[in-house]
Backbone and ligand atoms as CSV (ligand in chain L), in Angstrom:
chain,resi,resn,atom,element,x,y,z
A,1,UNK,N,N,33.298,15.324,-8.303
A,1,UNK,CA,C,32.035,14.606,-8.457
A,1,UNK,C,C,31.924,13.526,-7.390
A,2,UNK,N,N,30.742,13.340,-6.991
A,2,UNK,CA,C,30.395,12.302,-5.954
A,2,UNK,C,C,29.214,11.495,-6.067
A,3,UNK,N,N,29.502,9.960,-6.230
A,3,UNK,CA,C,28.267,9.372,-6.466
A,3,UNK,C,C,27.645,8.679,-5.084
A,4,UNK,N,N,26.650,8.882,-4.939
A,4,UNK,CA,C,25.656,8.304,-3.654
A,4,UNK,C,C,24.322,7.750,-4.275
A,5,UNK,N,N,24.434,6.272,-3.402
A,5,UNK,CA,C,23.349,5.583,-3.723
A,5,UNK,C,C,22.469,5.003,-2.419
A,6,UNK,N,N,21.185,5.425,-2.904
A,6,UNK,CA,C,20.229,5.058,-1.913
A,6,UNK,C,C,19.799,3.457,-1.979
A,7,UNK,N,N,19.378,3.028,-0.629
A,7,UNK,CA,C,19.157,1.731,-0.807
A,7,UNK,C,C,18.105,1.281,-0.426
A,8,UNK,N,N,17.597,0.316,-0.697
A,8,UNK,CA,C,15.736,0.151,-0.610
A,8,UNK,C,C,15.818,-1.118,0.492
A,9,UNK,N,N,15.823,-1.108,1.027
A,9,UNK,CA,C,15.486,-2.211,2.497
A,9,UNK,C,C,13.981,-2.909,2.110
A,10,UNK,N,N,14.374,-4.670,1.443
A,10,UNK,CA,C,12.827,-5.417,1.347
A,10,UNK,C,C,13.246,-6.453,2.199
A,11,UNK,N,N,12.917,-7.231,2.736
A,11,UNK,CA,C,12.839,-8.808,3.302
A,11,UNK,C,C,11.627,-9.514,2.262
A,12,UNK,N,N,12.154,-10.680,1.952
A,12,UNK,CA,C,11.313,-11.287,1.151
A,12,UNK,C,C,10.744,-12.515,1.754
A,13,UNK,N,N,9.416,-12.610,2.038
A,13,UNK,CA,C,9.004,-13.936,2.779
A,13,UNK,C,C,8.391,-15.098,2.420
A,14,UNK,N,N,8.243,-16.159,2.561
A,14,UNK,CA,C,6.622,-17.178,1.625
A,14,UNK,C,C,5.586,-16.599,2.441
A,15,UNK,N,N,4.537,-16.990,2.091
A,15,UNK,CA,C,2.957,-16.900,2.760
A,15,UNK,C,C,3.750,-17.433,3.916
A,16,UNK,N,N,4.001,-18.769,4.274
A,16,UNK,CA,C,4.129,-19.188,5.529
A,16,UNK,C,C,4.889,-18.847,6.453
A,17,UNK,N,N,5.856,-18.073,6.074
A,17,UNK,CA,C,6.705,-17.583,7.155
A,17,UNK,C,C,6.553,-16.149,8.158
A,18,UNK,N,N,5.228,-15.889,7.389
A,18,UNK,CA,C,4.450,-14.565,7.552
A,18,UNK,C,C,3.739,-14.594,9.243
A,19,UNK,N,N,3.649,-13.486,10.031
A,19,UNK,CA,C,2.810,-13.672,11.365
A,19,UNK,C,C,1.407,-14.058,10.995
A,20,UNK,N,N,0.998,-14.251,12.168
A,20,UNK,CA,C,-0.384,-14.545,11.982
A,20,UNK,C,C,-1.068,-13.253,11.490
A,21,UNK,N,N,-0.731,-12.068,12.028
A,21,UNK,CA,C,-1.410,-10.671,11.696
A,21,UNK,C,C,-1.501,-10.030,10.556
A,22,UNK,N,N,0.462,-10.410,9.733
A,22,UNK,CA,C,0.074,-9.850,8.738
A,22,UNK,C,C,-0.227,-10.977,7.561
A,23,UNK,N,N,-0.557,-12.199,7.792
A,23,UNK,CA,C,-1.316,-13.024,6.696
A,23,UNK,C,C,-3.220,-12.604,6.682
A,24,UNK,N,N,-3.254,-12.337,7.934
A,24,UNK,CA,C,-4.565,-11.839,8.106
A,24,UNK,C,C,-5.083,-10.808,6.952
A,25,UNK,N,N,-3.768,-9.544,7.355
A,25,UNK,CA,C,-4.142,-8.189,6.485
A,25,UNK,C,C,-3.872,-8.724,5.055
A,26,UNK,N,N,-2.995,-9.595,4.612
A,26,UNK,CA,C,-3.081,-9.952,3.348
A,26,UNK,C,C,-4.262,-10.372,3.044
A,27,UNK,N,N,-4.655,-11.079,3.521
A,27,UNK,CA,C,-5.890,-12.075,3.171
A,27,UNK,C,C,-7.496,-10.670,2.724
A,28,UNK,N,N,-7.364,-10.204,3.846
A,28,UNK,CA,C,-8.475,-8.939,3.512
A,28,UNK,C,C,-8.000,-8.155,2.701
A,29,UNK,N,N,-6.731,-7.841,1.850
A,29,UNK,CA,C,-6.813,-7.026,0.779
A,29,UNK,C,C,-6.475,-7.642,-0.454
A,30,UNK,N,N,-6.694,-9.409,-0.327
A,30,UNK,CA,C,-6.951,-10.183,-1.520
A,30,UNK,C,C,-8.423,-10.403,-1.593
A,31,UNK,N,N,-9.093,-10.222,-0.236
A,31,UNK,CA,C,-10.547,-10.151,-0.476
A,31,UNK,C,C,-10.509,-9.258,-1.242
A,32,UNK,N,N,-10.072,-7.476,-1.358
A,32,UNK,CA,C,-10.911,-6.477,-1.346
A,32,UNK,C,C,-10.920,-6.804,-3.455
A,33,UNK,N,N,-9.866,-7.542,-4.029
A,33,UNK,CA,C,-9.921,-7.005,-5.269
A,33,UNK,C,C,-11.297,-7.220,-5.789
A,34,UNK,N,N,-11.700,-8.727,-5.470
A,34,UNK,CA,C,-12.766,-9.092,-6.309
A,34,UNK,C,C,-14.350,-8.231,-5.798
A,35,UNK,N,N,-14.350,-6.773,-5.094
A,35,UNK,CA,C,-15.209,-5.960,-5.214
A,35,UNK,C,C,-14.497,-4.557,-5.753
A,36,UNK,N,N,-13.644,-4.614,-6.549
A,36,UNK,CA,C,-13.024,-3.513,-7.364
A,36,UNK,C,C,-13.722,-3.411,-8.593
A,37,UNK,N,N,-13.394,-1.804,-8.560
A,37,UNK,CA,C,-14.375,-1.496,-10.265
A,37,UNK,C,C,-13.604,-1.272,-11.097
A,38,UNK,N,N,-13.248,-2.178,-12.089
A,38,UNK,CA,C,-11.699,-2.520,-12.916
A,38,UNK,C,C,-12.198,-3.061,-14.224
A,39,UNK,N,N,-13.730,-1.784,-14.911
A,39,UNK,CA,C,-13.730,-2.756,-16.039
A,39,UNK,C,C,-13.101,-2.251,-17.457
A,40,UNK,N,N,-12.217,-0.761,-16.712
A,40,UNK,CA,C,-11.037,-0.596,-18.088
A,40,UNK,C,C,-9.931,-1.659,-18.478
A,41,UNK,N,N,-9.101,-1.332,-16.691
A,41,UNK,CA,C,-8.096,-2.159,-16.741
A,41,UNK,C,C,-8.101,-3.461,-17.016
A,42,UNK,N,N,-9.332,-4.408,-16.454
A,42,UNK,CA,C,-9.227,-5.550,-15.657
A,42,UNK,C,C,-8.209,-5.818,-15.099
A,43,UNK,N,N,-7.340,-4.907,-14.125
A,43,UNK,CA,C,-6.444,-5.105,-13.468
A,43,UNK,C,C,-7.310,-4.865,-12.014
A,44,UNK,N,N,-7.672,-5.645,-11.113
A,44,UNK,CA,C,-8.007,-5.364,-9.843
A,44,UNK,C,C,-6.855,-5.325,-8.913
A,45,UNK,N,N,-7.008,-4.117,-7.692
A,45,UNK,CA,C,-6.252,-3.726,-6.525
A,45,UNK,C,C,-7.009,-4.001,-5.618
A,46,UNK,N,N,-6.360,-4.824,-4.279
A,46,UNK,CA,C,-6.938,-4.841,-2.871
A,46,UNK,C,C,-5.834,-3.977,-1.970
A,47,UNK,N,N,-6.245,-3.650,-1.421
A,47,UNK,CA,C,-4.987,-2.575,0.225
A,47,UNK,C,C,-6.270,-2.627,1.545
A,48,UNK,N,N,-5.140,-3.242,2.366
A,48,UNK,CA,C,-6.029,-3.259,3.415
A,48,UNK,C,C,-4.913,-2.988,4.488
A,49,UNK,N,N,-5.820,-1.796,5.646
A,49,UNK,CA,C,-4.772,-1.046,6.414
A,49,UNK,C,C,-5.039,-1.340,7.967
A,50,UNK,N,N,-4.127,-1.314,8.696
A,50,UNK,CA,C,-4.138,-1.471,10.251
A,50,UNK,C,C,-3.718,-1.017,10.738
A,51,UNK,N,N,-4.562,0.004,11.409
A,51,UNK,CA,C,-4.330,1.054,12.656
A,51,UNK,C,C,-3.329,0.635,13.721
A,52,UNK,N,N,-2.904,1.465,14.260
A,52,UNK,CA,C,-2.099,1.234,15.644
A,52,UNK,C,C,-3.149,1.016,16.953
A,53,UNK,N,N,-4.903,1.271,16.372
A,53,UNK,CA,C,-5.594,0.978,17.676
A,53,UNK,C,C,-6.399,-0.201,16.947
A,54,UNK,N,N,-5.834,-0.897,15.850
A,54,UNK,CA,C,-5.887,-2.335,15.227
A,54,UNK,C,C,-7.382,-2.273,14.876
A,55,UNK,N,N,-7.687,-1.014,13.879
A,55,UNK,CA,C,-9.193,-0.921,13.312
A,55,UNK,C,C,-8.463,-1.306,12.180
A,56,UNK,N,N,-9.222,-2.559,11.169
A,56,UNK,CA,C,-8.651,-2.192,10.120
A,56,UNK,C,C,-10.051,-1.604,8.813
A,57,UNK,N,N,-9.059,-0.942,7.673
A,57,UNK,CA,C,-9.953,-0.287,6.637
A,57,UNK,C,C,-9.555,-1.516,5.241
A,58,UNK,N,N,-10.141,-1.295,4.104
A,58,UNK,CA,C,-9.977,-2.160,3.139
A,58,UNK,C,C,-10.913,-1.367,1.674
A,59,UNK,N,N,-10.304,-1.605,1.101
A,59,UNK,CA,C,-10.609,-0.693,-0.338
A,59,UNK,C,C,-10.006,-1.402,-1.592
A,60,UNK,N,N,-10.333,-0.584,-2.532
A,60,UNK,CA,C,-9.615,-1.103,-3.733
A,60,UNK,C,C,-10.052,-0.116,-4.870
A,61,UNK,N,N,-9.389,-0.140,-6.518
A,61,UNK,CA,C,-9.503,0.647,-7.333
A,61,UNK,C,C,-10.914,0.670,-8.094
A,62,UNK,N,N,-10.639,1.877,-8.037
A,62,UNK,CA,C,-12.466,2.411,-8.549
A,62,UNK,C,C,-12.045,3.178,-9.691
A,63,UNK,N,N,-12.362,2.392,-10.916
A,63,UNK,CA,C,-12.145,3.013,-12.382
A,63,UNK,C,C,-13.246,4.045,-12.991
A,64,UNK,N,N,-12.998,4.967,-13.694
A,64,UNK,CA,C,-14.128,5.548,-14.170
A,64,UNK,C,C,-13.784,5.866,-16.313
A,65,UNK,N,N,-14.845,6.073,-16.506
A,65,UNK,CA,C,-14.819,6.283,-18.140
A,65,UNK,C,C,-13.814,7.127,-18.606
A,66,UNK,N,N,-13.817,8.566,-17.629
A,66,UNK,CA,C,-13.139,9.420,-17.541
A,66,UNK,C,C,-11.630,8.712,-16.887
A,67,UNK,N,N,-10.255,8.261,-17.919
A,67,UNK,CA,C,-9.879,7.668,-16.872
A,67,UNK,C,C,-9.123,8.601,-15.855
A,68,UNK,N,N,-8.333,9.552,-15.983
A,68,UNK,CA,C,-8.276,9.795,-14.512
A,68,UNK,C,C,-9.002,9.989,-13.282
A,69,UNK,N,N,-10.038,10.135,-13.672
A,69,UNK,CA,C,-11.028,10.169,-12.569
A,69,UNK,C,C,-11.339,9.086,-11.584
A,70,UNK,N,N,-10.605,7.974,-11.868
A,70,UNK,CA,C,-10.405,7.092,-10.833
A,70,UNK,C,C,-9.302,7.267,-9.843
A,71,UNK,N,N,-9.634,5.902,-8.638
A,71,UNK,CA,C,-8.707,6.421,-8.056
A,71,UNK,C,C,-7.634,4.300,-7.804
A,72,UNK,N,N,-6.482,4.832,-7.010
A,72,UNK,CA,C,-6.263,3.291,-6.787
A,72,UNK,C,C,-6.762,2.841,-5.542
A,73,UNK,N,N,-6.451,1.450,-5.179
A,73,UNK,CA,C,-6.908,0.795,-4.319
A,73,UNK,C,C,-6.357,1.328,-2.846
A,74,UNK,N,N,-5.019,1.869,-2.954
A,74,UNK,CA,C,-4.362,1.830,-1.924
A,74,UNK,C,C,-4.570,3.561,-1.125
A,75,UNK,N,N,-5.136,4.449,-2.294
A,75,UNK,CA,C,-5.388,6.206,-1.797
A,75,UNK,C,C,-7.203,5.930,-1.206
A,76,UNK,N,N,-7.858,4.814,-2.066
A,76,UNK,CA,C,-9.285,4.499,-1.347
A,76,UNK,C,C,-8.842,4.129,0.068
A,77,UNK,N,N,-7.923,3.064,-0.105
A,77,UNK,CA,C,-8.480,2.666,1.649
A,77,UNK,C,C,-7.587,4.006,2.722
A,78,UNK,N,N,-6.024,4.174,2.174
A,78,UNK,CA,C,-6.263,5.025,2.837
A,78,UNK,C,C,-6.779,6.428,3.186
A,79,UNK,N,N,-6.965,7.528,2.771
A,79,UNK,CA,C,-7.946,8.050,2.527
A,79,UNK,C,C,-9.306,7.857,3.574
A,80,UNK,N,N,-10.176,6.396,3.469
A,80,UNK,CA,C,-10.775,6.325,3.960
A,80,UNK,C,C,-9.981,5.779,5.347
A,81,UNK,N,N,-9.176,5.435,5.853
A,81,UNK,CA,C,-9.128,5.063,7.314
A,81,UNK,C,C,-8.328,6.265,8.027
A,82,UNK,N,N,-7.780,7.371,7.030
A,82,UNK,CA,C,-7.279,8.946,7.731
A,82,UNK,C,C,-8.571,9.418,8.014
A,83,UNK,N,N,-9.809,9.083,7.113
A,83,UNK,CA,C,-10.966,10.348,7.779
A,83,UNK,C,C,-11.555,9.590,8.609
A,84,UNK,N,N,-11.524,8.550,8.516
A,84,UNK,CA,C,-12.576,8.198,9.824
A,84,UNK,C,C,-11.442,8.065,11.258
A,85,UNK,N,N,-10.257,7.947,11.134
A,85,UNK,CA,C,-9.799,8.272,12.492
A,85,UNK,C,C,-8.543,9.395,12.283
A,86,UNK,N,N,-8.624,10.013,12.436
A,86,UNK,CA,C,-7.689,10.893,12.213
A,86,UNK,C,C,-6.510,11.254,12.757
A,87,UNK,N,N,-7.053,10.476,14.282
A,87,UNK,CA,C,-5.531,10.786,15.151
A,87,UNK,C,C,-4.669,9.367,15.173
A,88,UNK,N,N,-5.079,8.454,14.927
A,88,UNK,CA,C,-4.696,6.605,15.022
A,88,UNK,C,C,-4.095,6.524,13.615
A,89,UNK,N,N,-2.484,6.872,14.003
A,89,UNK,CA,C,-1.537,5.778,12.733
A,89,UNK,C,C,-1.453,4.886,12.629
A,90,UNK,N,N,-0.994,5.036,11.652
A,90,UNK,CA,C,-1.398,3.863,10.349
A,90,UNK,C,C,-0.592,2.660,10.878
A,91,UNK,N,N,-0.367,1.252,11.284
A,91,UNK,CA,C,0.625,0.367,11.265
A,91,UNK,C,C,1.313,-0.410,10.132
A,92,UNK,N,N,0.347,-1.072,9.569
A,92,UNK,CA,C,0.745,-1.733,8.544
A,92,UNK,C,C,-0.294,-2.131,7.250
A,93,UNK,N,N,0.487,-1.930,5.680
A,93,UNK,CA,C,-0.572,-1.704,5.117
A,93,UNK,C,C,-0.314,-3.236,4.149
A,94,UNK,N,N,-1.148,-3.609,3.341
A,94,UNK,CA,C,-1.156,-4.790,2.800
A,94,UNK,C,C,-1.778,-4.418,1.546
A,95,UNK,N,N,-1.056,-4.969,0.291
A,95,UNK,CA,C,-1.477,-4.681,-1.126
A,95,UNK,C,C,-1.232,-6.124,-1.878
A,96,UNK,N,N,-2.772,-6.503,-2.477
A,96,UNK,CA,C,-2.641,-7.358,-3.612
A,96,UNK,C,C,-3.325,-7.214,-4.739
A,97,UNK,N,N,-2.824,-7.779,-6.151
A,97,UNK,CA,C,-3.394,-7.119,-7.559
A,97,UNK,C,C,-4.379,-8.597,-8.184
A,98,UNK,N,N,-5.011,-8.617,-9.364
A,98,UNK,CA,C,-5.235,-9.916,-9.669
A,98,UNK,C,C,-6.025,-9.132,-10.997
A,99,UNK,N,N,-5.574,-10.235,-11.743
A,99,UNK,CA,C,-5.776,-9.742,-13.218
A,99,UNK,C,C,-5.477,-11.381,-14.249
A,100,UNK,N,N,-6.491,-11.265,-15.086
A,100,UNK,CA,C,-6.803,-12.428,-16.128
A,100,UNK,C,C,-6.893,-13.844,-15.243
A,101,UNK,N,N,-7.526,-13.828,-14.207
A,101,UNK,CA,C,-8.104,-14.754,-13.783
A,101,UNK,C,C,-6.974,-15.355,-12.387
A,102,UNK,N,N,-6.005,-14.330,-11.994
A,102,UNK,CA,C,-5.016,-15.043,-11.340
A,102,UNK,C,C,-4.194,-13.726,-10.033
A,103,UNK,N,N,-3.854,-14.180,-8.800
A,103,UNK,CA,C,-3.279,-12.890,-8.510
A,103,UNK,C,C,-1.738,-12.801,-8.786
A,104,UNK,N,N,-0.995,-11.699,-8.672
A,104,UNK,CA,C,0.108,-11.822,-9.418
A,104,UNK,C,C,1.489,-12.762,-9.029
A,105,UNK,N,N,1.891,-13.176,-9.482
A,105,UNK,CA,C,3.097,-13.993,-8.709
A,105,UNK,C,C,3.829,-12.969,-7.919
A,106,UNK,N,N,4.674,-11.909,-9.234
A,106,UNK,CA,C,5.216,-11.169,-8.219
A,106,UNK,C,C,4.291,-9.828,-7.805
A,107,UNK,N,N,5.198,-9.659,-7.045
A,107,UNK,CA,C,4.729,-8.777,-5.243
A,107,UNK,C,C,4.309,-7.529,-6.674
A,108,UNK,N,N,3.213,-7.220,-6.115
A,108,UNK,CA,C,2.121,-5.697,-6.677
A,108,UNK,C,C,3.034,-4.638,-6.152
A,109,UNK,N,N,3.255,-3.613,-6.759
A,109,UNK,CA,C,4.143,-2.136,-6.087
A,109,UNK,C,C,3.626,-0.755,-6.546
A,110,UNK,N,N,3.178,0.229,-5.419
A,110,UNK,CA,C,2.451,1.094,-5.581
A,110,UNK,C,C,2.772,1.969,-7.158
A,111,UNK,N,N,1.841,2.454,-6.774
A,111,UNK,CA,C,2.373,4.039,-8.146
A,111,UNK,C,C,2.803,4.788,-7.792
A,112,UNK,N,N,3.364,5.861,-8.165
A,112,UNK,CA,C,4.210,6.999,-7.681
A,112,UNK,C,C,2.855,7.859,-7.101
A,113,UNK,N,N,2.505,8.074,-7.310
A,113,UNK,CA,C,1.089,9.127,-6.531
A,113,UNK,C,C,0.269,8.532,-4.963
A,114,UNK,N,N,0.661,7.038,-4.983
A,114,UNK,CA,C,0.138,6.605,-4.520
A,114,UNK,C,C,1.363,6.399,-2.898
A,115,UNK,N,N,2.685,6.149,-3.537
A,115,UNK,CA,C,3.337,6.054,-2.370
A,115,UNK,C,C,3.618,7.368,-2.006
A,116,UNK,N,N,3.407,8.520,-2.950
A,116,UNK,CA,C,3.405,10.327,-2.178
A,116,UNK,C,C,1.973,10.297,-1.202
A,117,UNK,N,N,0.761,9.789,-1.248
A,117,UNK,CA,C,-0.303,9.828,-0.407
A,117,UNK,C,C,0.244,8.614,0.848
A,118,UNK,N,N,0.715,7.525,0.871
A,118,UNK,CA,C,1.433,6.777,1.993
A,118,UNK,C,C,2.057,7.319,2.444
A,119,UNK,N,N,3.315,8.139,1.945
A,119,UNK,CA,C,4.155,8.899,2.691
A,119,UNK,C,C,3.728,10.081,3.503
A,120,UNK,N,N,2.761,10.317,3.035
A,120,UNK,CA,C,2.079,11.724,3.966
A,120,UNK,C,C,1.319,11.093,5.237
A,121,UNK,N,N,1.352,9.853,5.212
A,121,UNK,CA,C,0.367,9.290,6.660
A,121,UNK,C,C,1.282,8.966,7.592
A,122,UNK,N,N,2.405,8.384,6.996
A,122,UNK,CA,C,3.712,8.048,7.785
A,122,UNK,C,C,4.455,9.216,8.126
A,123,UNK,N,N,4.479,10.472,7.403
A,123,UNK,CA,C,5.204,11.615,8.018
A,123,UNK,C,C,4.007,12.041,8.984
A,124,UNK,N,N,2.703,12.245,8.545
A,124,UNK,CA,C,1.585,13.104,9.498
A,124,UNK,C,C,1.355,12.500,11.119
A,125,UNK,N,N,1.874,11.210,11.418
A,125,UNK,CA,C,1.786,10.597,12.356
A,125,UNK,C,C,3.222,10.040,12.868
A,126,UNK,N,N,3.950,10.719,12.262
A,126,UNK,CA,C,5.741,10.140,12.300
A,126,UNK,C,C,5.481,8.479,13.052
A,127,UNK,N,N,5.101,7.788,12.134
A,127,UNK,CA,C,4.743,6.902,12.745
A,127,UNK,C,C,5.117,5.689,11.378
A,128,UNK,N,N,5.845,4.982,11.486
A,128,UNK,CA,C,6.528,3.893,10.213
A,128,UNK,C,C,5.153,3.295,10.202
A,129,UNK,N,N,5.246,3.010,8.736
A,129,UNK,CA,C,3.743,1.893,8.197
A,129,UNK,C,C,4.726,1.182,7.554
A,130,UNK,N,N,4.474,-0.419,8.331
A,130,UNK,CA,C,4.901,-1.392,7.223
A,130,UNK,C,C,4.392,-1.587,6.482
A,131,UNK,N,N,4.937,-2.250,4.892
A,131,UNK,CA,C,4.484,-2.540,3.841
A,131,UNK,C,C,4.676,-3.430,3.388
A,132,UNK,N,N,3.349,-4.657,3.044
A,132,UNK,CA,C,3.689,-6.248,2.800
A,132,UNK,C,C,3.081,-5.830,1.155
A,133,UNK,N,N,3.839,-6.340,0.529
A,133,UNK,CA,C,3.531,-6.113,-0.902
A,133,UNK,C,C,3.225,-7.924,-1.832
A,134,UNK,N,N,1.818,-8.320,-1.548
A,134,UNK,CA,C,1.587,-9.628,-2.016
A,134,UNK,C,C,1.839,-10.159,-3.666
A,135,UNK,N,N,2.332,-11.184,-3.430
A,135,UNK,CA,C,2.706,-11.722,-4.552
A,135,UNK,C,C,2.532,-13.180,-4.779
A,136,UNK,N,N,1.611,-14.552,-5.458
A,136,UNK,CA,C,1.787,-15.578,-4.859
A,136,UNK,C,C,2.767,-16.268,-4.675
A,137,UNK,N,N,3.872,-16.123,-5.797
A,137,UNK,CA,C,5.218,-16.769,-4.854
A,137,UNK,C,C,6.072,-16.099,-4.091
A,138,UNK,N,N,5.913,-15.163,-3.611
A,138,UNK,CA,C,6.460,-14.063,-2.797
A,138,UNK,C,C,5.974,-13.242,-2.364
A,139,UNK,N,N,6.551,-12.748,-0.791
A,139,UNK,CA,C,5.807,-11.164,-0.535
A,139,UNK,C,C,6.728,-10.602,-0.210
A,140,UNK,N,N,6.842,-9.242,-0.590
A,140,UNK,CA,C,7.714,-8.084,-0.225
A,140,UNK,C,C,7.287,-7.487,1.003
A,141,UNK,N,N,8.486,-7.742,2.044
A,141,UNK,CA,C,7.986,-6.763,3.560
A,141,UNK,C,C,9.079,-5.573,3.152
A,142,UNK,N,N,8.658,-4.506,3.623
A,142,UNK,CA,C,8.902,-3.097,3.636
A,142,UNK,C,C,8.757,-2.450,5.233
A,143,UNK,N,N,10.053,-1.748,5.981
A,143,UNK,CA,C,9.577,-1.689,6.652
A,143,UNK,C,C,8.974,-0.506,6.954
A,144,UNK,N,N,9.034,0.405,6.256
A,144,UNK,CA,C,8.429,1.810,6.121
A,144,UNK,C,C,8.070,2.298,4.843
A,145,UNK,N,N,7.423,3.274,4.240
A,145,UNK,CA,C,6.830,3.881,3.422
A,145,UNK,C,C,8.283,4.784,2.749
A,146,UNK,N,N,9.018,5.386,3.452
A,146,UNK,CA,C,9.899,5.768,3.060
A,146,UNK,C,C,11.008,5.080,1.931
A,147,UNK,N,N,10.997,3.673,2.696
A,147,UNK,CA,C,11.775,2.847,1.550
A,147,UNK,C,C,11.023,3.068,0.367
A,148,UNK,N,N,9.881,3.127,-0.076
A,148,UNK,CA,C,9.463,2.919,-1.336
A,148,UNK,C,C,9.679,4.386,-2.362
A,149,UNK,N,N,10.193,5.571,-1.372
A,149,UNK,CA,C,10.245,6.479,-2.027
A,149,UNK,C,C,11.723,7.376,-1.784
A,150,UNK,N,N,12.389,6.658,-2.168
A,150,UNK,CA,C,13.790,7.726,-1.542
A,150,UNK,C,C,13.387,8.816,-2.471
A,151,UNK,N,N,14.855,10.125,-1.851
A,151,UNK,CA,C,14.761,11.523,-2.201
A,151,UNK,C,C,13.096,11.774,-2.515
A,152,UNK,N,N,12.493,11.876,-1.392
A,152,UNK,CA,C,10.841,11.986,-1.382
A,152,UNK,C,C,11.077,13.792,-1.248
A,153,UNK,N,N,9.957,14.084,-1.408
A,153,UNK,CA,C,9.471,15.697,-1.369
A,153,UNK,C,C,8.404,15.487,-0.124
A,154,UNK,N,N,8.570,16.338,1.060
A,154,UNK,CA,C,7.521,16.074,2.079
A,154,UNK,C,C,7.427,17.410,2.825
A,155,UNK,N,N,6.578,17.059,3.994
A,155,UNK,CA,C,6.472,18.495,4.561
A,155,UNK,C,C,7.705,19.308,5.032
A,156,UNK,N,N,8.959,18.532,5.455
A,156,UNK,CA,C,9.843,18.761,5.868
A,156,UNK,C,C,10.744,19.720,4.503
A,157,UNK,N,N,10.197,19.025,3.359
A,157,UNK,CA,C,11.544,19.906,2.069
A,157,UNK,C,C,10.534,21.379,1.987
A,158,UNK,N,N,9.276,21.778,2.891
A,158,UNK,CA,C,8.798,23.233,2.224
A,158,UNK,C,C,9.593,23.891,2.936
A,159,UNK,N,N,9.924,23.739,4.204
A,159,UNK,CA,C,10.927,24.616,5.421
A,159,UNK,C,C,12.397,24.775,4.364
A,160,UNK,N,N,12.376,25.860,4.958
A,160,UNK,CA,C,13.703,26.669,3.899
A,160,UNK,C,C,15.241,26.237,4.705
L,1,THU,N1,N,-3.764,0.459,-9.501
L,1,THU,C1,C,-3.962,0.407,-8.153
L,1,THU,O1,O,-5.098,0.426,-7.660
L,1,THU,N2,N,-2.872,0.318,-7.364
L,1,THU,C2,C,-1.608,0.183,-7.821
L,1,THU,O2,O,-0.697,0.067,-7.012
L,1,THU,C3,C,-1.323,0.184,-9.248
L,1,THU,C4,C,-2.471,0.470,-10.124
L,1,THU,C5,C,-4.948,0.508,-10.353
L,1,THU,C6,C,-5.172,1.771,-11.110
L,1,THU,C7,C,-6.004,1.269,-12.269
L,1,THU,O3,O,-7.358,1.159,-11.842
L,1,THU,C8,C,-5.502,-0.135,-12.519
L,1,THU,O4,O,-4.832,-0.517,-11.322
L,1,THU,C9,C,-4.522,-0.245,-13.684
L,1,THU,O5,O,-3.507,0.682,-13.597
């Protein structure tokens, strides 16, 4: 028997120790919650993404009655910044939550469906997307999409 353990690579930062660029992208995907449609959850999502030709996109969760029929904040924006450029990877993506009047202390962390749709932008462009995961007393830097998903299933596990 053999045990192996995978390891998750975060750096943990304050707001202030953050670049100027990625306090920026934070900042636009703490804008995006308060235009989220969150009136199951009242849990609002912001994700706001930056191209490698530094377009950025911004989205958030869109709830419906039907609930799966929504989607989260982070498959809206990206989603929307794969179709409108299709060949320009992804650089770095930025996620914040806010719920009962406050955003969360700790750092917001995708869903499992949600880091299988990240991981497909970062394999489709073999191209690392960092991941700042906002929190107000903390943010989680990530430096790839991969960390968030070890033993992932991707295009690479259909090849025999
Ligand atoms: N949600 C997101 O938008 N992103 C996440 O990372 C976690 C969850 C949404 C889905 C749903 O609208 C609400 O938050 C509560 O789960």
């Amino acid at each position: 028997m053999l045990h192996k353990t995978f390891e998750t690579k975060v750096t943990i930062y304050s707001y202030n120790e953050l670049s100027d660029s990625h306090k920026m992208l934070i900042e636009k995907a703490k804008e995006q919650v308060f235009k989220a449609y969150a009136p199951y959850s009242g849990f609002s999502v912001g994700a706001a993404i930056q191209l490698e030709n530094n377009e950025i996109f911004a989205g958030n969760n869109q709830e419906n009655a039907a609930y799966p029929s929504g989607l989260c904040a982070e498959r809206v924006a990206m989603f929307y910044a794969n179709a409108q450029f299709p060949q320009i990877p992804v650089k770095t993506l930025a996620i914040a939550a806010y719920t009962h009047g406050e955003f969360l202390k700790k750092p917001v962390t995708p869903c499992g469906a949600c880091r299988q749709v990240l991981l497909e932008s970062e394999t489709r462009f073999d191209n690392s997307i960092e991941v700042l995961l906002y929190g107000s007393d903390e943010i989680y830097y990530l430096q790839n999409v991969k960390q968030l998903l070890p033993l992932c299933f991707e295009k690479t596990s259909l090849n025999k």
